[in-house]
Structure formats: structure tokens, C-alpha cells
C-alpha positions as CSV (number, residue, x, y, z in Angstrom):
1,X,-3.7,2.4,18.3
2,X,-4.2,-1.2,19.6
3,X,-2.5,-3.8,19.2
4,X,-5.8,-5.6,17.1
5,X,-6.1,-2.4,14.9
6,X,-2.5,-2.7,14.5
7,X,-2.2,-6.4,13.4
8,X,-5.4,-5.5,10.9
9,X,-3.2,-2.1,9.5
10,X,-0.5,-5.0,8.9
11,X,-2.8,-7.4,7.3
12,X,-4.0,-4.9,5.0
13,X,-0.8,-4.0,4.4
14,X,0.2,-7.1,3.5
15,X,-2.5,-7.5,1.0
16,X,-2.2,-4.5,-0.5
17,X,1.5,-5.1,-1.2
18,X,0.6,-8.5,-2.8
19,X,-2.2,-7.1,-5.1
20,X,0.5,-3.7,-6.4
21,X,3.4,-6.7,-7.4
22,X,0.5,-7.9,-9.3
23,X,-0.5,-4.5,-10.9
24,X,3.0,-2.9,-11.3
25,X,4.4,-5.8,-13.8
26,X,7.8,-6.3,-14.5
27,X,9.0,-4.7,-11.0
28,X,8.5,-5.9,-7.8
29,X,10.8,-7.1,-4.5
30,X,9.5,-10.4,-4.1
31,X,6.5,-11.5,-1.7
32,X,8.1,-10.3,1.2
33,X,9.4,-7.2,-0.6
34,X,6.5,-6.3,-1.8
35,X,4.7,-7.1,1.5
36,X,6.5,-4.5,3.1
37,X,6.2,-1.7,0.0
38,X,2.3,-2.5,0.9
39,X,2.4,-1.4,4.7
40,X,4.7,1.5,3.9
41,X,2.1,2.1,1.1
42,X,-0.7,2.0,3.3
43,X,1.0,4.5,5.9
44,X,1.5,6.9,3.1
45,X,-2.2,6.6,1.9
46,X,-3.1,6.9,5.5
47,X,-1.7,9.7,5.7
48,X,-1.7,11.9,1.5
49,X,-5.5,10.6,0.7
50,X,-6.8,12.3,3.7
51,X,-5.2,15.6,2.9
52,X,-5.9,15.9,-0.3
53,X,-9.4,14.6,0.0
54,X,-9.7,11.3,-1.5
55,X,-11.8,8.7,0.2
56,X,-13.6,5.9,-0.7
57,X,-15.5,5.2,2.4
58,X,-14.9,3.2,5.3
59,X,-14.5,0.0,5.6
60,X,-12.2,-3.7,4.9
61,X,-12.5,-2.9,1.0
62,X,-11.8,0.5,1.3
63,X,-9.1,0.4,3.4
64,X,-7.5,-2.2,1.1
65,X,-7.9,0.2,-2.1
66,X,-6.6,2.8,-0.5
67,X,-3.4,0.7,1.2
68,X,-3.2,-0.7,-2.9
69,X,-3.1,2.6,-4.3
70,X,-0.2,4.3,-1.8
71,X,1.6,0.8,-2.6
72,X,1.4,0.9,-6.1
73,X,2.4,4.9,-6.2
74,X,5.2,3.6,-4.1
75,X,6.2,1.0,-6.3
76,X,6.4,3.2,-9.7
77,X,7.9,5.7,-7.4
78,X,10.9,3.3,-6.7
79,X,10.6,1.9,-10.0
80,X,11.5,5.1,-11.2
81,X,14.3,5.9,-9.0
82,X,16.1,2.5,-9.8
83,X,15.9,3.7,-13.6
84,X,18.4,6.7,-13.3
């Protein structure tokens, strides 16, 4: 990995984090919180979606859909785990 495809994985992240604080109301770490849930999301949904099969094609878009989705699982995931 470059270091350009590296500082685009992060600015996806970063996005993707943004737009899952918006989605998962009523939980969230702050920008900068939820920032980082977004890279860690996109690394998981860089890594599950592929496995099981879900894609949604290639490019910008896609990428930040799929780096949304791992953040918001991520985010009820932790949502969850603070509850009990």
C-alpha cells in the first residue's frame, strides 16, 4: 500500500465515521471519536464484506458505503457493549 492509497483509506475513513455519528443517533464519540470508529470501520469492511461476498462495486462511492456500513456495525456494536 502507498502512502497516496493510504492517505485516501484514511479520508474515506474519516468520512465514513462522520456520516455513522449521523446514522447511529443518540451514540457517538465526538468528531474525532467517530473519525476514528470510521477507519477502524472501514478496515473491518475491508476485510468481512469480501468474505462473505458483499460488494457494491468499485469506486469513491463504493468504497465510502462500504467504510459507512463496517462503521456503523461498529458503532451499534460498541453501543451495545456500553449497555451491559
Amino acid at each position: 500500500m502507498g502512502l497516496e492509497s493510504l492517505i485516501v483509506f484514511l479520508i474515506i475513513g474519516a468520512i465514513a465515521g462522520w456520516l455513522a455519528g449521523l446514522i447511529v443517533t443518540g451514540f457517538g464519540f465526538g468528531l474525532l471519536g467517530n473519525i476514528v470508529v470510521g477507519i477502524v470501520g472501514a478496515f473491518v469492511a475491508g476485510f468481512l464484506f469480501p468474505l462473505i461476498g458483499f460488494g457494491l462495486g468499485g469506486g469513491i462511492i463504493a468504497a465510502i458505503i462500504h467504510a459507512t456500513i463496517g462503521a456503523v456495525i461498529l458503532l451499534f456494536l460498541i453501543k451495545l457493549v456500553k449497555r451491559v
